[in-house]
N, CA, C and O atoms as CSV, one atom per row, in Angstrom:
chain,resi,resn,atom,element,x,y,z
A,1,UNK,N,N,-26.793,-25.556,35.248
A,1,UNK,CA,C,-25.539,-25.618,34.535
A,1,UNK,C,C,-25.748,-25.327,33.054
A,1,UNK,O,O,-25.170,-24.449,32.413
A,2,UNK,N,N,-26.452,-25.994,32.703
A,2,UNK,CA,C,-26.857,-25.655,31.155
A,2,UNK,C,C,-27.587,-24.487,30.711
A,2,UNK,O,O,-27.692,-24.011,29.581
A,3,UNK,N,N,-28.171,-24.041,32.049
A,3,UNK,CA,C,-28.543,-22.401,31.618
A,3,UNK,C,C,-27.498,-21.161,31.769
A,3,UNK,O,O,-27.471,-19.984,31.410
A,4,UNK,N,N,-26.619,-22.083,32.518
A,4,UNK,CA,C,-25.500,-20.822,32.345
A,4,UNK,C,C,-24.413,-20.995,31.327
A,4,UNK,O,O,-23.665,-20.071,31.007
A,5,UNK,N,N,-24.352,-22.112,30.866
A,5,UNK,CA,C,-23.805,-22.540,29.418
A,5,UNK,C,C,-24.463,-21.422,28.479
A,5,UNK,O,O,-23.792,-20.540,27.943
A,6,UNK,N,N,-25.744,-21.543,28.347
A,6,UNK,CA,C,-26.768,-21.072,27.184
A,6,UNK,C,C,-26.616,-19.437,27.260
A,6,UNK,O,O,-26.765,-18.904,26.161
A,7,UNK,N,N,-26.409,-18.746,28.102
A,7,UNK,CA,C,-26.307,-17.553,28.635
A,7,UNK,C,C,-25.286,-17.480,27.930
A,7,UNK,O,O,-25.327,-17.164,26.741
A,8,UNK,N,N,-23.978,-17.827,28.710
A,8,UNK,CA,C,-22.788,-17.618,27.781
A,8,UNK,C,C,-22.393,-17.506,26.060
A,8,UNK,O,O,-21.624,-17.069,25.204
A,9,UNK,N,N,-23.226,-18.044,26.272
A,9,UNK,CA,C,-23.148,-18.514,24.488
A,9,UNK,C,C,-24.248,-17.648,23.994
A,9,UNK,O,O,-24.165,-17.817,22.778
A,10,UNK,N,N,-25.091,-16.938,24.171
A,10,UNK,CA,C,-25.817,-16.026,23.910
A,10,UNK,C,C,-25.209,-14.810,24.199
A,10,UNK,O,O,-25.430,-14.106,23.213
A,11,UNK,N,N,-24.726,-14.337,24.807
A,11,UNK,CA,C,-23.892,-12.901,25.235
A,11,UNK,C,C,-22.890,-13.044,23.962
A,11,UNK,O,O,-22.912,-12.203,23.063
A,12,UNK,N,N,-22.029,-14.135,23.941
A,12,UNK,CA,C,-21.416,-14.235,22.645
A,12,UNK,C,C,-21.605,-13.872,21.566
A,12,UNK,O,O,-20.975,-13.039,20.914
A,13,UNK,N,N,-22.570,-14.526,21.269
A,13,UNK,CA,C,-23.059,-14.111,19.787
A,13,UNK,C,C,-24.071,-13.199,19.247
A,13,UNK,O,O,-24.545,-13.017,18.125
A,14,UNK,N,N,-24.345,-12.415,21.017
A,14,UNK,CA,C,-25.040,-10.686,21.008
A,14,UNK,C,C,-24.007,-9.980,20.225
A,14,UNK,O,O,-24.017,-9.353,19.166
A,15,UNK,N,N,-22.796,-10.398,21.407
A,15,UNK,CA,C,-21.360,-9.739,20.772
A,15,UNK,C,C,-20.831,-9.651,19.353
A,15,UNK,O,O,-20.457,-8.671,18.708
A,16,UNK,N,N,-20.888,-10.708,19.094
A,16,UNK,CA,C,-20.314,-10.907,17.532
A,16,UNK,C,C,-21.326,-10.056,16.448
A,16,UNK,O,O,-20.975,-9.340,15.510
A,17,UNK,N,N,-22.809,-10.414,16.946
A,17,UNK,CA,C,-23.515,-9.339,15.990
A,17,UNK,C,C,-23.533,-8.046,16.110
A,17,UNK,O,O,-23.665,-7.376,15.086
A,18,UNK,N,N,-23.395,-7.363,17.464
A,18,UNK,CA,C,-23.252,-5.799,17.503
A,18,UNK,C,C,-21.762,-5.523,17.021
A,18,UNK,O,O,-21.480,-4.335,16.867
A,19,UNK,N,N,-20.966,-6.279,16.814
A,19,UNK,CA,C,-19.447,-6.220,16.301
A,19,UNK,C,C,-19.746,-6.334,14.928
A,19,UNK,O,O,-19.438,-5.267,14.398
A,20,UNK,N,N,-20.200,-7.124,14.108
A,20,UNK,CA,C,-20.490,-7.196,12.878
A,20,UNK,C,C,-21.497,-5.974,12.604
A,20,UNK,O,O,-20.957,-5.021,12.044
A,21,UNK,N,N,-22.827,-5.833,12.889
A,21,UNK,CA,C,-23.526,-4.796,12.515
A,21,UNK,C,C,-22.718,-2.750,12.425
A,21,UNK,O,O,-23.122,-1.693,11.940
A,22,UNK,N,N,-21.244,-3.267,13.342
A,22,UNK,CA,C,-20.834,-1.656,13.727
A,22,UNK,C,C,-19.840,-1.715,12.291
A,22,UNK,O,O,-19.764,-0.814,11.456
A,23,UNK,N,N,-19.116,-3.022,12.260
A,23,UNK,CA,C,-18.333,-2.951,11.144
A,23,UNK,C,C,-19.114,-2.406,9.732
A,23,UNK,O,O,-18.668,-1.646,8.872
A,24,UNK,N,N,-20.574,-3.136,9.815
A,24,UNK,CA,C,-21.053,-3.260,8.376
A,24,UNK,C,C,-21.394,-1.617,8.181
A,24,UNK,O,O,-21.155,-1.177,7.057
A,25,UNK,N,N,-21.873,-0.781,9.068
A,25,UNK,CA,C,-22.334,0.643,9.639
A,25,UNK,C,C,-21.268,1.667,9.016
A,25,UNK,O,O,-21.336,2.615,8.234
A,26,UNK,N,N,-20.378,1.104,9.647
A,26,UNK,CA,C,-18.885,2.089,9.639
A,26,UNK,C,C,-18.433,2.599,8.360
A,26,UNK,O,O,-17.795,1.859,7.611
A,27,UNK,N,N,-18.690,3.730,8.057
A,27,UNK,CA,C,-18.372,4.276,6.794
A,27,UNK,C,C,-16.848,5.069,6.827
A,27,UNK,O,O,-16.530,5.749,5.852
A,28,UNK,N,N,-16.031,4.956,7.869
A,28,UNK,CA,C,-14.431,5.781,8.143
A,28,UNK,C,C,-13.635,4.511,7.804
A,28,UNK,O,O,-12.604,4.311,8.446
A,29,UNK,N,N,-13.900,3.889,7.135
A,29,UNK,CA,C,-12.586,2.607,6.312
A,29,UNK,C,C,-12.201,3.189,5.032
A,29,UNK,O,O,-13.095,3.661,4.330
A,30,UNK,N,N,-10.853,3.222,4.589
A,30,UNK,CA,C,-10.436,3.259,3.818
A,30,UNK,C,C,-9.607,1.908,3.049
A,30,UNK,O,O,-8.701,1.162,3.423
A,31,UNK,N,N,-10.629,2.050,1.464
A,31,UNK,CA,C,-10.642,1.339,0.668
A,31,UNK,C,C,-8.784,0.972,-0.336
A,31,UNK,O,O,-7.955,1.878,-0.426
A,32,UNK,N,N,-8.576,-0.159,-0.814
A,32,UNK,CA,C,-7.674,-0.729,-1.549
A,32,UNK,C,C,-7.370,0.002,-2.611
A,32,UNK,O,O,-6.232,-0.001,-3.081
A,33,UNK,N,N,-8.750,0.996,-3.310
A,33,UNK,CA,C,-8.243,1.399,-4.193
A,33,UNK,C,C,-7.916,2.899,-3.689
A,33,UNK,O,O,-6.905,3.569,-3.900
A,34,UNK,N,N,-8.586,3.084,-3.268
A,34,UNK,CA,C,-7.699,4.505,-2.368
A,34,UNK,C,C,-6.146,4.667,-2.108
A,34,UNK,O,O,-5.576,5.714,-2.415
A,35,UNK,N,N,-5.402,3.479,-1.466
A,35,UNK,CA,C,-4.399,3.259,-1.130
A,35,UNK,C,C,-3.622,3.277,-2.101
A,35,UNK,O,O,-2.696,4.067,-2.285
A,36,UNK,N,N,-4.154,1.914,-3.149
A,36,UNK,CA,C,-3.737,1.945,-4.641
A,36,UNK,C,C,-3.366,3.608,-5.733
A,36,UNK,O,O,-2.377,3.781,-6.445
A,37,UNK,N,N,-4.539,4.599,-5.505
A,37,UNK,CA,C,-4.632,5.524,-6.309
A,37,UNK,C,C,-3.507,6.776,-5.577
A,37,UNK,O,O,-2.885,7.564,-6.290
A,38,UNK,N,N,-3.406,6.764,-4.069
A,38,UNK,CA,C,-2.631,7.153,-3.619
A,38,UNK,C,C,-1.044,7.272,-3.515
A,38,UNK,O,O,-0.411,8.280,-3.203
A,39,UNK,N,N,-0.318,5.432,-4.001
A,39,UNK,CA,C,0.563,4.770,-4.462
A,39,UNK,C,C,1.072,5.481,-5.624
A,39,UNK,O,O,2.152,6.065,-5.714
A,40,UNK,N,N,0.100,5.351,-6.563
A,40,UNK,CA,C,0.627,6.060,-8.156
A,40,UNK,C,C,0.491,7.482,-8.133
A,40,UNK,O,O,1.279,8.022,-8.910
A,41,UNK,N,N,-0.136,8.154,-7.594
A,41,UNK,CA,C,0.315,9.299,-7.172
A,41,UNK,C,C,1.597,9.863,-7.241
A,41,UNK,O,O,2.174,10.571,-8.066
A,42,UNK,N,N,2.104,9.009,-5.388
A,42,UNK,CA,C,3.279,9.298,-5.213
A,42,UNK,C,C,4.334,9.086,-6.258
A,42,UNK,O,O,5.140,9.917,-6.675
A,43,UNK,N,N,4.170,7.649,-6.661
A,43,UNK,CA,C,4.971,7.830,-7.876
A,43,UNK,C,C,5.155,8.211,-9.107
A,43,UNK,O,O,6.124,7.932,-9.813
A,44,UNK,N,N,3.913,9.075,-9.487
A,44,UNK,CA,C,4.461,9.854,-10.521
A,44,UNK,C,C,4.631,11.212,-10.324
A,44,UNK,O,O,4.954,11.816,-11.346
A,45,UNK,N,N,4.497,11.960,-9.194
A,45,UNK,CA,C,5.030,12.999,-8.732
A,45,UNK,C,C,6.576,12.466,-8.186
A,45,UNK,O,O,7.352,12.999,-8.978
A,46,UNK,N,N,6.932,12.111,-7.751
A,46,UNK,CA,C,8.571,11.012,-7.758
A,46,UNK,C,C,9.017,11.556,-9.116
A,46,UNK,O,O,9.760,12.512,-9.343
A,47,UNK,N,N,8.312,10.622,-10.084
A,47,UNK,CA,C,8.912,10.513,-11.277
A,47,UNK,C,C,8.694,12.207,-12.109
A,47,UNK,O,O,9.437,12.428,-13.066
A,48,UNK,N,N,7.832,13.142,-11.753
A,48,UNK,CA,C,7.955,14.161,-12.455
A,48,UNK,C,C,9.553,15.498,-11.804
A,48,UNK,O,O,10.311,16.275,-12.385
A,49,UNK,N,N,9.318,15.042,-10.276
A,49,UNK,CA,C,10.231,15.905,-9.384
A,49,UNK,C,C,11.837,15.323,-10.008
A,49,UNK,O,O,12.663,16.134,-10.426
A,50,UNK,N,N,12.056,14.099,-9.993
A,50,UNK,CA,C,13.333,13.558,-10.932
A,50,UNK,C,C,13.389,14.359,-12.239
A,50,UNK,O,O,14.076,15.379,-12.169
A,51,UNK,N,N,12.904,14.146,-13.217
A,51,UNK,CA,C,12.756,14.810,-14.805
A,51,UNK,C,C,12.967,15.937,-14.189
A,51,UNK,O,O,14.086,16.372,-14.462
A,52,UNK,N,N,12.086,16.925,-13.124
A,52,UNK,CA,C,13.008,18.544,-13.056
A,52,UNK,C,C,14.232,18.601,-12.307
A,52,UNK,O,O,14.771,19.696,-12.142
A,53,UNK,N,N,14.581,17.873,-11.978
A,53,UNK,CA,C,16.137,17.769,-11.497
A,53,UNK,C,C,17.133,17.559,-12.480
A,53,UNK,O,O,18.260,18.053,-12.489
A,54,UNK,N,N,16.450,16.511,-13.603
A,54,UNK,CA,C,17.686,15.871,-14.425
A,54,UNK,C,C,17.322,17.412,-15.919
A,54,UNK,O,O,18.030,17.643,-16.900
A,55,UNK,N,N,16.124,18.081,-15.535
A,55,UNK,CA,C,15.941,19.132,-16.662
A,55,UNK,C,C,16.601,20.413,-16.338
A,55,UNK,O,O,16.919,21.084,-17.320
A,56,UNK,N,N,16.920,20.977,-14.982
A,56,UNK,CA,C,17.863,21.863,-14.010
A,56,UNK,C,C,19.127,22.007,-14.148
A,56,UNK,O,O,19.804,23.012,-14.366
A,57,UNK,N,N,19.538,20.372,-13.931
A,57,UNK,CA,C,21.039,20.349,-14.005
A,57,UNK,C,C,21.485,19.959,-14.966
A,57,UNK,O,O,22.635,20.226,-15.314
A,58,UNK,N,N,20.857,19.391,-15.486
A,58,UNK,CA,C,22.047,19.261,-17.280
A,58,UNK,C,C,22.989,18.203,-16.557
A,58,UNK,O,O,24.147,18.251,-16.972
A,59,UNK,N,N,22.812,17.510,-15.831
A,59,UNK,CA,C,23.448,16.411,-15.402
A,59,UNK,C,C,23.105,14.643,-14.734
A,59,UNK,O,O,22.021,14.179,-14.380
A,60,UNK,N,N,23.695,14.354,-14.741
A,60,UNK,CA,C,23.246,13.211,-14.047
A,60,UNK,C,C,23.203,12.959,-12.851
A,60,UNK,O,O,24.341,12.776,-12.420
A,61,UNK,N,N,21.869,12.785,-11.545
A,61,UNK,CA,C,21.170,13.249,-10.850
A,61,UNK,C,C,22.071,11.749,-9.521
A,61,UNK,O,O,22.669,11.895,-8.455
A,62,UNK,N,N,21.829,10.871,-10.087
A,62,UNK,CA,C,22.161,9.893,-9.278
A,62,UNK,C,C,23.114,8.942,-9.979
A,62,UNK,O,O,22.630,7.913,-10.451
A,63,UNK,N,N,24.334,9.156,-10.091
A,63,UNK,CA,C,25.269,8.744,-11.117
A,63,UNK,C,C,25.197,6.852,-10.774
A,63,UNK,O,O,25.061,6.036,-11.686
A,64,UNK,N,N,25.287,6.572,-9.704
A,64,UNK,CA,C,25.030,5.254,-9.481
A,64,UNK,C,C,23.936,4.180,-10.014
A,64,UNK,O,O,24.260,3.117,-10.544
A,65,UNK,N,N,22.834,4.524,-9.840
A,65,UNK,CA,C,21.571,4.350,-10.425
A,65,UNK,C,C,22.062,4.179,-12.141
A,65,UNK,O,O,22.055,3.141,-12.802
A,66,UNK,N,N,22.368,5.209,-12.468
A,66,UNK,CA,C,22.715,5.454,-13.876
A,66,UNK,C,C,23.206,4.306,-14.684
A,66,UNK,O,O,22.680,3.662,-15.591
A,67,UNK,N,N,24.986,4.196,-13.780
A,67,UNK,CA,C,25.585,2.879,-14.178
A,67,UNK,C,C,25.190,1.466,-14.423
A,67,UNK,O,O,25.286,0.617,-15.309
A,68,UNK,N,N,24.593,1.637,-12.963
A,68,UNK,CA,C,23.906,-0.217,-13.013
A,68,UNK,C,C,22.653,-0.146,-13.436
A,68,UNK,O,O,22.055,-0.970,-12.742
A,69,UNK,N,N,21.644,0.518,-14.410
A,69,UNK,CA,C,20.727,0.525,-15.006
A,69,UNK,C,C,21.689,-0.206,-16.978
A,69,UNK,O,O,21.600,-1.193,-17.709
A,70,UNK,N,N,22.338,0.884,-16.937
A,70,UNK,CA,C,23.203,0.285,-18.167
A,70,UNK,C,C,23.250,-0.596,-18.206
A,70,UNK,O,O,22.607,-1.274,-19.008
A,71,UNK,N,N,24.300,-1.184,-17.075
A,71,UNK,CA,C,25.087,-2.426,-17.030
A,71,UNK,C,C,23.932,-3.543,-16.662
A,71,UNK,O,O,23.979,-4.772,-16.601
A,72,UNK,N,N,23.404,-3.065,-16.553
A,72,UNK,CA,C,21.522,-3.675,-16.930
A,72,UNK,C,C,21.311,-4.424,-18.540
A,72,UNK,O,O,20.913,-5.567,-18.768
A,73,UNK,N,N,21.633,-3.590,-19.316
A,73,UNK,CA,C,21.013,-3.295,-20.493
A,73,UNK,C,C,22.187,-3.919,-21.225
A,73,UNK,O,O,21.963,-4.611,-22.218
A,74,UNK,N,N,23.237,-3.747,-20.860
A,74,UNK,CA,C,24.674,-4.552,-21.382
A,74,UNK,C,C,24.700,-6.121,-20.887
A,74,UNK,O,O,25.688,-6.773,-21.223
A,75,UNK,N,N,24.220,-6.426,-20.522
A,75,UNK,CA,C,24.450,-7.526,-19.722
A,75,UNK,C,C,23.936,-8.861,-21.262
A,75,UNK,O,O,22.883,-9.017,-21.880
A,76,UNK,N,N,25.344,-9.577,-21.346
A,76,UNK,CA,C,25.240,-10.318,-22.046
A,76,UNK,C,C,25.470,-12.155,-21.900
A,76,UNK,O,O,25.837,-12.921,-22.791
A,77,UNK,N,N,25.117,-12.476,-20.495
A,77,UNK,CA,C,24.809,-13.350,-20.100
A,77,UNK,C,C,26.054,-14.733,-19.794
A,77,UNK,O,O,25.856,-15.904,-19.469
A,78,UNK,N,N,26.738,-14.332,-19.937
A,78,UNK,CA,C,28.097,-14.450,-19.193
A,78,UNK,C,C,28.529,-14.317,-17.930
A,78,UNK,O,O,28.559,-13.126,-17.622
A,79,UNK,N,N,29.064,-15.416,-16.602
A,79,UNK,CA,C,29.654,-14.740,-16.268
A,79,UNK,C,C,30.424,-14.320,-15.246
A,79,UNK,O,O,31.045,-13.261,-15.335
């Protein structure tokens, strides 16, 4: 009984180390700052593709946005 306890519990923690040793191995993970550098990317290509829209049209691109950014900036704490 106790050798097949001991067995068990040895196959286990064969497992856990060939699971840990493949993780530690594995060089196809992608890193936080990758994701991160990828993030600001997008958003400043966002933010440059806007500026040639609002530099195109000589207008205001998302009139909504517009308003409640103001009414942002107006906001006098009242209300």
């Amino acid at each position: 009984m106790f050798k097949k306890f001991f067995k068990k519990v040895t196959r286990k923690v064969d497992n856990a180390l060939i699971n840990a040793t493949c993780a530690l191995e594995s060089r196809k993970a992608e890193g936080y700052v990758d994701t991160g550098v990828k993030i600001l990317i997008a958003v400043v290509l966002g933010a440059l593709v806007l500026s040639l829209l609002y530099a195109l049209l000589k207008t205001t691109v998302m009139a909504t946005v517009t308003t409640r950014v103001a009414g942002l900036f107006n906001y006098n704490g009242t209300t």
